[in-house]
C-alpha positions as CSV (number, residue, x, y, z in Angstrom):
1,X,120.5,35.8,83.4
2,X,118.9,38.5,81.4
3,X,118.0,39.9,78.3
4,X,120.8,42.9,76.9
5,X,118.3,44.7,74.7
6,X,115.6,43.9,71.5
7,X,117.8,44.8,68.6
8,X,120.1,42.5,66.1
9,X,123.6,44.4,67.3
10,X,126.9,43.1,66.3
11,X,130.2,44.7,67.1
12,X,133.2,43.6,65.3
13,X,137.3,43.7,65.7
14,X,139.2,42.5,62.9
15,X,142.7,40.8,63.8
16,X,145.8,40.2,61.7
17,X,146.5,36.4,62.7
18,X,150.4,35.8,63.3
19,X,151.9,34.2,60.0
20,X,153.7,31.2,62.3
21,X,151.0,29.5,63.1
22,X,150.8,28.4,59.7
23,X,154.4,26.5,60.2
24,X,154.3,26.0,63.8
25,X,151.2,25.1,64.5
26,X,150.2,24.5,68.2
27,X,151.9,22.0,70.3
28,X,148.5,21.0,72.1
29,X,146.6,19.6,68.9
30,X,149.7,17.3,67.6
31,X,148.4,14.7,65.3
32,X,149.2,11.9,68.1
33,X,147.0,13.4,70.7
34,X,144.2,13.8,68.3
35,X,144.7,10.0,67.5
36,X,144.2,9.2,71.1
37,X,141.6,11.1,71.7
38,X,139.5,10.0,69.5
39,X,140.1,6.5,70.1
40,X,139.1,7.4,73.5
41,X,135.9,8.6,72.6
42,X,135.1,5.9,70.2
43,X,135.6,3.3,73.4
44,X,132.5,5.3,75.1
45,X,129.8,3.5,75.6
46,X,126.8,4.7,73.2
47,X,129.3,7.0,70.9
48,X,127.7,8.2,67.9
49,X,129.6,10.9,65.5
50,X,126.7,13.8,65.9
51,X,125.7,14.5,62.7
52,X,126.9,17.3,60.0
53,X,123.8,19.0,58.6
54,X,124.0,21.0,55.3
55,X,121.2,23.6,55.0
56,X,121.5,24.0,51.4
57,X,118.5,26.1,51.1
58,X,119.8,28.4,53.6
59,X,122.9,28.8,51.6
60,X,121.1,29.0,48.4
61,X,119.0,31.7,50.0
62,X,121.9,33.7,51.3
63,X,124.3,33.7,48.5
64,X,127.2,31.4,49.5
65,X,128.0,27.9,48.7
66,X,127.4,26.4,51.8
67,X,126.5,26.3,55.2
68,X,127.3,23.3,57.0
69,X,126.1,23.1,60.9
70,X,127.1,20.3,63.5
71,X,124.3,19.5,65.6
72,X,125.6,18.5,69.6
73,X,122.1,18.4,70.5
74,X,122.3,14.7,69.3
75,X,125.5,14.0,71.9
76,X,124.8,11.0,73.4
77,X,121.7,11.6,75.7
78,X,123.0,14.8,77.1
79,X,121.7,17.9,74.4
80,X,125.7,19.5,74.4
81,X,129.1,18.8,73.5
82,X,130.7,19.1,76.5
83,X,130.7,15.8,77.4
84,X,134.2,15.8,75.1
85,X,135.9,17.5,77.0
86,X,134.6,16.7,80.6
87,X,134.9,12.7,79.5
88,X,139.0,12.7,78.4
89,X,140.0,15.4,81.8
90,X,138.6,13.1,83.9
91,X,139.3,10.1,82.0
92,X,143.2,11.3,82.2
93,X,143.3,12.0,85.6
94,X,142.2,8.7,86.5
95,X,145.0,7.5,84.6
96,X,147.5,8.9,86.3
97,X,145.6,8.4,89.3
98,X,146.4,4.5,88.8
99,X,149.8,5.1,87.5
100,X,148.9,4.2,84.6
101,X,149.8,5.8,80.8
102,X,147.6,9.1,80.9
103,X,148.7,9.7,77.2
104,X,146.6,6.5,75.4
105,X,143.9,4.3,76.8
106,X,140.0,3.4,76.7
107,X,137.0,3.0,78.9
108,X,137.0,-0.1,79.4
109,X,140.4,-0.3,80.9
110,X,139.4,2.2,83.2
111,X,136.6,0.5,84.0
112,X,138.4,-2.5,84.9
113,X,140.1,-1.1,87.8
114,X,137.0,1.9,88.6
115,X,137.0,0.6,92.6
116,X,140.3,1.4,93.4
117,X,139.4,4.9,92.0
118,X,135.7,5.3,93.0
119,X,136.9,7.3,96.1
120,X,137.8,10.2,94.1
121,X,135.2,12.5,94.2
122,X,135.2,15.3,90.8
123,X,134.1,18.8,91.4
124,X,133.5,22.1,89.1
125,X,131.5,25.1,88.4
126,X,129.3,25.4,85.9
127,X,125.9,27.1,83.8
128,X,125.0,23.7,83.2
129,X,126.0,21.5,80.3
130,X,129.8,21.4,81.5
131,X,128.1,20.2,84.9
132,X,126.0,17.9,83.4
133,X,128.9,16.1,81.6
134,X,131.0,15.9,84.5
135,X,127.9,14.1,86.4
136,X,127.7,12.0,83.9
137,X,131.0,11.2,83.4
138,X,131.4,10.3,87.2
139,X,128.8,8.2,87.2
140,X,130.1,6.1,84.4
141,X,133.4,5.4,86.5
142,X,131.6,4.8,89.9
143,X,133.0,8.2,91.4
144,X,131.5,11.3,92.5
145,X,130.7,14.5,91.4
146,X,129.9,17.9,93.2
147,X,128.5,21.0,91.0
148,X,128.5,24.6,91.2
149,X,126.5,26.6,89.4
150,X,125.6,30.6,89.2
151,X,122.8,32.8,90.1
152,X,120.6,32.6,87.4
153,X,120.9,29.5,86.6
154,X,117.7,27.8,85.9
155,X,116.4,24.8,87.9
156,X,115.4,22.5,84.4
157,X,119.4,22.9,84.3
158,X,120.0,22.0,87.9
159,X,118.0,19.4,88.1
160,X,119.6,17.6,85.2
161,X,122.5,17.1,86.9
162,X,121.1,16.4,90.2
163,X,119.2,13.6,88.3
164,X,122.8,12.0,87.1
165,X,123.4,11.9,90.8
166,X,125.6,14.4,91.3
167,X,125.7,17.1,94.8
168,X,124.3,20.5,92.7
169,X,123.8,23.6,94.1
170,X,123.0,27.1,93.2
171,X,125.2,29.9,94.1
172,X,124.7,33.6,94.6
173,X,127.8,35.2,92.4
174,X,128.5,35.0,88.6
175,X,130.2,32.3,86.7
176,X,133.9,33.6,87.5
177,X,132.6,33.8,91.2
178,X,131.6,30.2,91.2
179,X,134.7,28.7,89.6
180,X,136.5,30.3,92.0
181,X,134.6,28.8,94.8
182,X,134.5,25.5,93.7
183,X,138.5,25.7,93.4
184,X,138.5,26.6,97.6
185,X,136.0,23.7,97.7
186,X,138.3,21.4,95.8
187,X,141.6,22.6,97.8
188,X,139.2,22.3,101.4
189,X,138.1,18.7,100.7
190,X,140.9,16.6,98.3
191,X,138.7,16.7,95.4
192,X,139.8,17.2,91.6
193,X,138.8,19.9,90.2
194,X,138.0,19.8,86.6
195,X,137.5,23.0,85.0
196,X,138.3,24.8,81.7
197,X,139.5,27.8,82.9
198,X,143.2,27.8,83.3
199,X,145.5,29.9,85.5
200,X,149.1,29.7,87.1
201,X,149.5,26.2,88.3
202,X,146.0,24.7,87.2
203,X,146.7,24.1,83.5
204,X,147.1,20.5,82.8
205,X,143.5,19.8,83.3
206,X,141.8,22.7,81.4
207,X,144.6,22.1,77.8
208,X,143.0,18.2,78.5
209,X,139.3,19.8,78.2
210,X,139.9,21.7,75.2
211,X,142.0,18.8,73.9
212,X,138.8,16.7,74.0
213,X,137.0,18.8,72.2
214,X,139.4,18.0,68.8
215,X,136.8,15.1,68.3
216,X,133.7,17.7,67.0
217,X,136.7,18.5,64.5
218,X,137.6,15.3,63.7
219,X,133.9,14.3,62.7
220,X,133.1,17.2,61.1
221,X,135.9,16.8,58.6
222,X,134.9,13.0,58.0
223,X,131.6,14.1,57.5
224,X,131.9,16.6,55.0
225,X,134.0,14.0,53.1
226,X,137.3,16.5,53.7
227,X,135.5,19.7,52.2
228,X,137.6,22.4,53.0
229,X,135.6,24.9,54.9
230,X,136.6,28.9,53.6
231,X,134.8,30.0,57.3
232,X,134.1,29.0,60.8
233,X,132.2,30.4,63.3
234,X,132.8,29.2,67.0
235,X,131.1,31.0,70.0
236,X,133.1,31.2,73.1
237,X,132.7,31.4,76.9
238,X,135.8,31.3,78.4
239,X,137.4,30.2,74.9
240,X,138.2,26.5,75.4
241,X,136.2,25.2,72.4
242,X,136.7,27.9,70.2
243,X,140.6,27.3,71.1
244,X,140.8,23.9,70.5
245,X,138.8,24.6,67.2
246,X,141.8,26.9,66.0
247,X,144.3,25.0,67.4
248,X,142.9,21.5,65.7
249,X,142.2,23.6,62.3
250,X,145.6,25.0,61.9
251,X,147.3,21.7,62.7
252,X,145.3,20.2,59.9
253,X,145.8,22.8,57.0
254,X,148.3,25.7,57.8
255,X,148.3,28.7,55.3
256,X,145.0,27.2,54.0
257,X,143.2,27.5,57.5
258,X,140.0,28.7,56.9
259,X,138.8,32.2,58.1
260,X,138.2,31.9,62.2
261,X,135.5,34.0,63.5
262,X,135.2,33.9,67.5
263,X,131.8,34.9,68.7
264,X,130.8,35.9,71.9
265,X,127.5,37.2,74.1
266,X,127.5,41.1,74.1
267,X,127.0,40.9,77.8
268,X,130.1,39.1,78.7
269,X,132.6,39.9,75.4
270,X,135.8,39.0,77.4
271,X,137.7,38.2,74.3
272,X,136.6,41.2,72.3
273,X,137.5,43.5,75.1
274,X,141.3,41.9,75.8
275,X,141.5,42.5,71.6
276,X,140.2,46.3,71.9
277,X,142.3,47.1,75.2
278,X,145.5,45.6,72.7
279,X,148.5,44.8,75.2
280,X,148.1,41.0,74.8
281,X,146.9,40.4,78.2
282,X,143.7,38.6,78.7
283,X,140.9,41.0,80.7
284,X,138.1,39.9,82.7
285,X,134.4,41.4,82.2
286,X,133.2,41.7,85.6
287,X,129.8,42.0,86.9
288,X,126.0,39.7,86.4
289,X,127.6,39.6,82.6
290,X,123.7,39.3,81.6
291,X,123.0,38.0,78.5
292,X,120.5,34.7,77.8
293,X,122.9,32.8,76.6
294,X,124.4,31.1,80.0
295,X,126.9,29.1,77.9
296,X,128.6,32.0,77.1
297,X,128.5,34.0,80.7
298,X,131.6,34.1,81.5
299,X,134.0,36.9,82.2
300,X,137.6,35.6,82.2
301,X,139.2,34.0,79.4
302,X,141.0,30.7,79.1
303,X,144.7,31.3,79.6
304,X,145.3,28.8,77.0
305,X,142.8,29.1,74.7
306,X,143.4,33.1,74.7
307,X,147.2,32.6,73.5
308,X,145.8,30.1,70.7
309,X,142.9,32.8,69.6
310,X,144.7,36.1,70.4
311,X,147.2,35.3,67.2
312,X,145.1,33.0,64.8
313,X,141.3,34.9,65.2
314,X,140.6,36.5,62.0
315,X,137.7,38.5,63.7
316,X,136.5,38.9,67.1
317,X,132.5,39.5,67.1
318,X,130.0,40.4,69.8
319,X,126.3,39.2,69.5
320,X,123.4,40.6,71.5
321,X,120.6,38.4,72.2
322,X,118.5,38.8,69.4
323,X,120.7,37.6,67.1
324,X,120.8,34.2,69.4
325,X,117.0,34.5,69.1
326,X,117.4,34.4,65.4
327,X,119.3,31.7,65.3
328,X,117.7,29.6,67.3
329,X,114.0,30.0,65.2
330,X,116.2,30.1,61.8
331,X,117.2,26.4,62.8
332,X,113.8,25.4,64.2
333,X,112.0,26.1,61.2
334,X,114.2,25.3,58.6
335,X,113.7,26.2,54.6
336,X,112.9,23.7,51.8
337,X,114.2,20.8,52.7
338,X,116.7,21.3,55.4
339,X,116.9,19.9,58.6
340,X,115.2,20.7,61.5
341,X,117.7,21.7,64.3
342,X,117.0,22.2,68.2
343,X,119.8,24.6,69.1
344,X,119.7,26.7,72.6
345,X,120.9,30.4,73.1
346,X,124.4,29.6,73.3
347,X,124.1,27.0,70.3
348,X,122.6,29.1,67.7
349,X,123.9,32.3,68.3
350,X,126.8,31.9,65.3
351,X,123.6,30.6,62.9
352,X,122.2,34.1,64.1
353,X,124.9,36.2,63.0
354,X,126.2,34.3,59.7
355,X,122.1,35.2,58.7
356,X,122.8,38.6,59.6
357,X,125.9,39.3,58.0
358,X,124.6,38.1,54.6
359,X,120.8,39.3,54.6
360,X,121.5,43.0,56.4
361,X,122.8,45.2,53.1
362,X,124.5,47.2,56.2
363,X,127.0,44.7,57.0
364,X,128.5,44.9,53.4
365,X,131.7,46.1,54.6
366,X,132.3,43.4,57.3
367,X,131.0,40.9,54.6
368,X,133.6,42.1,52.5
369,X,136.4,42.1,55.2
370,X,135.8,38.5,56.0
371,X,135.8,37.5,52.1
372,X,132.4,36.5,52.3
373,X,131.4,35.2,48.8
374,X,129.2,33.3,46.9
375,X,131.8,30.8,47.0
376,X,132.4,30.3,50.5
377,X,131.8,27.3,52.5
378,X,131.0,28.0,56.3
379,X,131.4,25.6,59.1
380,X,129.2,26.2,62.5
381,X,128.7,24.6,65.8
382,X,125.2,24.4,67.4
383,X,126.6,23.5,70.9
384,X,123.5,22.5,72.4
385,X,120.0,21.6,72.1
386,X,117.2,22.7,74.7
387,X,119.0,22.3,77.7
388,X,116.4,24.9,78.9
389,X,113.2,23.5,77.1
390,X,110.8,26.0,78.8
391,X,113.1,28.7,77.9
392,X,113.8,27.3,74.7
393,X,109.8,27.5,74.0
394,X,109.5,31.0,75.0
395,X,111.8,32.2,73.1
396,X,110.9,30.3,69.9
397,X,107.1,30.3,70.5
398,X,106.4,33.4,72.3
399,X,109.2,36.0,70.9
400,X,110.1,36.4,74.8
């Protein structure tokens, strides 16, 4: 991965969403399958809520209400949120792999019968965290776990997963590259792939990923004692979390969903290019999609989460890396008394860009279009920790 340039860009596309959503809501974020997944999570061993931290001085400094941030760094011992949605795919597809109810269950009854699935060997692509969760996951149910990962990808992130005991290797193509590879491998040797990219005939196991992912919802709401948020910011890769975001958040409130702002890396703005091109298709970005944050590097949206985000994404916003950068020292060296956060590229990138939308006087018109006031109440995600911590120090310490 590389750096795009040294300057704070953002590019913007406003979208009118589509007024049914408000009545209809989405089919994959029904109130029962939020139930059961969050019972599901609960039954994980070691599950903690991740905290909901206010930076009030922030806010204060900025001229809103609030800015309320969800720190995944503190995601059981694994510094990202993926875990989520890695832990309920594969928890499902063991399910069904004993013939038993995929639809509500616990770890513990999988656990009870984990030899008669311990065969089963899990396999996916990966920049990292999604790899690291699906190691760990594995492990936890006696199965295996094979991991693909793309050029660039650095070896503090590889060997994370290698030391959950997973097969990881480093391959010479891009994200897109490598998830198409490890679905030959999966086809080649009987393994299950588990992946968050959907396409024709691969779907059930990518709307399970992003399902999983209601549960950073689900706390975040708890936590802020059912403040309704005005904004949220989600960054997105392919789009699964930032889908399931949308999808969880118009279930819950309808006409009174908040403004959604998707965020992606300039280098790989899949999303923001399907919106400009405008015939409701989802396009790929192609090429080394170089950008530092690796969370995001990835060039071909989510055939579920596009359909979700194509009709109910208030704006569609492309970040180069300095305003990841931003972010990421904004939330390491906090003001007055707010709390200290570790957020990675891919984490802090939306912190980056809500600071540069209210302290730039340039970005007064985009302000203005998102109703930006000093009564809003804005709702981020910082999706990992230092999942690079080398790269994390550079970056922070050394203006890299």
């Amino acid at each position: 991965m590389g750096m795009i340039d040294q300057k704070e860009i953002i590019e913007c596309h406003f979208n009118e969403p589509d007024k049914n959503i408000y009545s209809n809501g989405f089919d994959i974020a029904n109130p029962e399958i939020v139930k059961a997944v969050t019972c599901f999570h609960e039954s994980l061993p070691g599950y903690i809520p991740t905290p909901l931290v206010k930076l009030s001085f922030l806010a204060k400094s900025l001229g809103v209400e609030e800015i309320s941030i969800k720190d995944e760094s503190k995601r059981f011992d694994l510094n990202a949120f993926k875990v989520l949605g890695a832990s309920y795919a594969m928890a499902r597809a063991l399910m069904k792999e004993l013939n038993f109810d995929p639809k509500k269950f616990t770890f513990e009854e999988i656990l009870l019968h984990s030899k008669r699935v311990s065969h089963l060997t899990f396999v996916t692509a990966t920049d990292g965290n999604h790899g690291r969760a699906v190691a760990w996951v594995a492990s936890k149910f006696g199965c295996k776990a094979v991991v693909f990962m793309p050029k660039g990808t650095s070896k503090p992130r590889l060997h994370a997963i290698q030391d959950l005991g997973a097969k990881a290797s480093i391959l010479d193509c891009n994200y897109d590259e490598a998830v198409d590879f490890a679905e030959q491998e999966a086809g080649k040797n009987n393994w299950a792939l588990i992946q968050d990219t959907s396409f024709p005939g691969y779907e059930e196991i990518p709307e399970n990923i992003m399902q999983g992912y209601f549960t950073l919802v689900t706390e975040a709401m708890a936590q802020g004692e059912n403040m309704h948020f005005t904004h949220v910011f989600v960054q997105a890769g392919v789009g699964s979390l930032s889908g399931a975001v949308l999808a969880h958040l118009c279930s819950l409130f309808g006409k009174s969903k908040p403004v959604f702002v998707l965020v992606e890396a300039a280098g790989a703005p899949c999303f923001y290019k399907s919106m400009e091109i405008g015939d409701g298709k989802p396009h790929t970005v192609h090429g080394d999609l170089k950008t530092i944050m690796a969370g995001l590097a990835c060039g071909k949206p989510c055939q579920i989460g596009w359909e979700i985000l194509k009709v109910g994404t208030d704006a569609f916003i492309t970040c180069s890396d300095e305003i990841a950068k931003k972010g990421m020292r904004i939330l390491g060296n906090p003001m007055g008394d707010d709390i200290r956060i570790i957020s990675g590229e891919s984490g802090a990138v939306t912190l980056g860009l809500v600071y540069n939308l209210l302290h730039e006087k340039k970005n007064k018109y985009l302000r203005n279009n998102l109703k930006i006031d000093a009564n809003s109440k804005i709702l981020l995600f910082s999706t990992e920790g230092d999942t690079d911590p080398q790269h994390y120090r550079k970056i922070v310490w050394q203006d890299e």
